[in-house]
Legacy VTK file of the C-alpha trace (Angstrom):
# vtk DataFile Version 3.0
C-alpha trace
ASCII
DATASET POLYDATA
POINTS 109 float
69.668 164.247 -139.760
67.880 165.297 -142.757
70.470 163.768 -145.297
70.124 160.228 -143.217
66.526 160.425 -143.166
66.340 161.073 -146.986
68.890 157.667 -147.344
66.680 155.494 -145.357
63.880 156.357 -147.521
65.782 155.547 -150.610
66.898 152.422 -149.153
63.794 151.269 -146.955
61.946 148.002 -148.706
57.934 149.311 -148.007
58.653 151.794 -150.782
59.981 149.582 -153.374
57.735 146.851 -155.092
60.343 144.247 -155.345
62.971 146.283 -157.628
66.531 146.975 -156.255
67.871 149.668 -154.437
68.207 152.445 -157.162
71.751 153.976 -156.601
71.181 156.849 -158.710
69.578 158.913 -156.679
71.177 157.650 -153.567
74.389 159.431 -155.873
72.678 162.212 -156.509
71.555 163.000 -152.795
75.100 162.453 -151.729
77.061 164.850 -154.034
74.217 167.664 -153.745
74.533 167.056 -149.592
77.934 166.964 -150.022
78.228 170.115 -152.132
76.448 171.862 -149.584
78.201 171.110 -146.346
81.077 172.036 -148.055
79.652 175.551 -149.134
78.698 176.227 -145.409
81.692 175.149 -144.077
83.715 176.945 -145.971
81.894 180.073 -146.121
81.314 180.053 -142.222
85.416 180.077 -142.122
85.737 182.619 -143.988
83.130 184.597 -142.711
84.758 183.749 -139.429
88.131 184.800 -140.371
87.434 187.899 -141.755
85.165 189.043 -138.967
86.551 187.544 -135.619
90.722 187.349 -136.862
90.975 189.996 -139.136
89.104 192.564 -137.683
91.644 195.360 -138.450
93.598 193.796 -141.310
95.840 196.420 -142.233
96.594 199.775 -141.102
94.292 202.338 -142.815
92.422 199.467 -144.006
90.864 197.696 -141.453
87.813 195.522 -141.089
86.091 192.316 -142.583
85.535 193.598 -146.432
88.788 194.447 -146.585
89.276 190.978 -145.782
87.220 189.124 -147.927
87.963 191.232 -150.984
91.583 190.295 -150.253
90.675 186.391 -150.064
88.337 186.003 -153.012
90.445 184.814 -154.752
92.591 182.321 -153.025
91.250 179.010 -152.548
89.388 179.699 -149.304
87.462 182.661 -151.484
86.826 180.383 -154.646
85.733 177.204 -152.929
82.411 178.010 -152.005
81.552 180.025 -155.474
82.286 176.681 -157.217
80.485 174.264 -154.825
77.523 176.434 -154.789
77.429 176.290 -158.716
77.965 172.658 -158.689
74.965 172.095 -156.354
72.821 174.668 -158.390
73.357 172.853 -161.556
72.529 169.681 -160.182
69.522 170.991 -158.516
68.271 172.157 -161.893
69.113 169.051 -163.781
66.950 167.392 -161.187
64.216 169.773 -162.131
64.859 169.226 -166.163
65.126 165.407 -166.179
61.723 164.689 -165.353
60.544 166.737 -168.067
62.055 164.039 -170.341
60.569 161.084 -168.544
57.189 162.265 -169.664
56.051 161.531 -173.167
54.181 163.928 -175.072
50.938 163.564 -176.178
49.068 165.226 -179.144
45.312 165.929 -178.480
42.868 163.906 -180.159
45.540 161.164 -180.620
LINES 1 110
109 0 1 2 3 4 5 6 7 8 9 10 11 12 13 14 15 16 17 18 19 20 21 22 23 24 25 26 27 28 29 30 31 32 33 34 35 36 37 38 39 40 41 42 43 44 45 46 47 48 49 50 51 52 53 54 55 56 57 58 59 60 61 62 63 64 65 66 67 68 69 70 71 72 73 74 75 76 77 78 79 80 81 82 83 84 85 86 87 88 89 90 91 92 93 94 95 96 97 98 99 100 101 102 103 104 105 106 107 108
């Protein structure tokens, strides 16, 4: 609900002054939602598998870490490492750009 409300406000014409619809950060919003609902998903599976399906994975070594140490690296164990990075880099280029957009000023000047 978030995500759609966040669209509509890009989108909506009271906060524009007669410019277009600026798709960049419509982009932006997108992939970082997207990256996110990907993490969760993916994470809650595995967290699901290893706790609910795998309870006693092998004999002698049985339960959910066993599990996940097992799956980390397959693609259900390496997805979510790489869409959290993703998201956390474009979080912080979010944060760095608009240092750029301001110009700097020299006192007295």
């Amino acid at each position: 609900m978030l995500f759609f409300q966040c669209m509509v406000a890009l989108v909506n014409n009271v906060h524009r002054r007669e410019e277009g619809i600026k798709w960049w950060p419509m982009f932006y919003t997108t992939a970082m939602f997207s990256f996110v609902t990907v993490y969760t998903a993916v994470n809650l599976h595995n967290l699901s598998m290893s706790f609910i399906d795998n309870r006693e994975h092998r004999p002698g070594f049985s339960g959910p870490l066993i599990h996940q140490y097992h799956v980390r690296h397959m693609y259900l164990g390496l997805l979510p490492n790489v869409m959290f990075n993703l998201n956390n880099w474009l979080a912080d280029g979010l944060l760095v750009s608009s240092l750029f957009d301001v110009a700097p000023t020299l006192p007295g000047v």
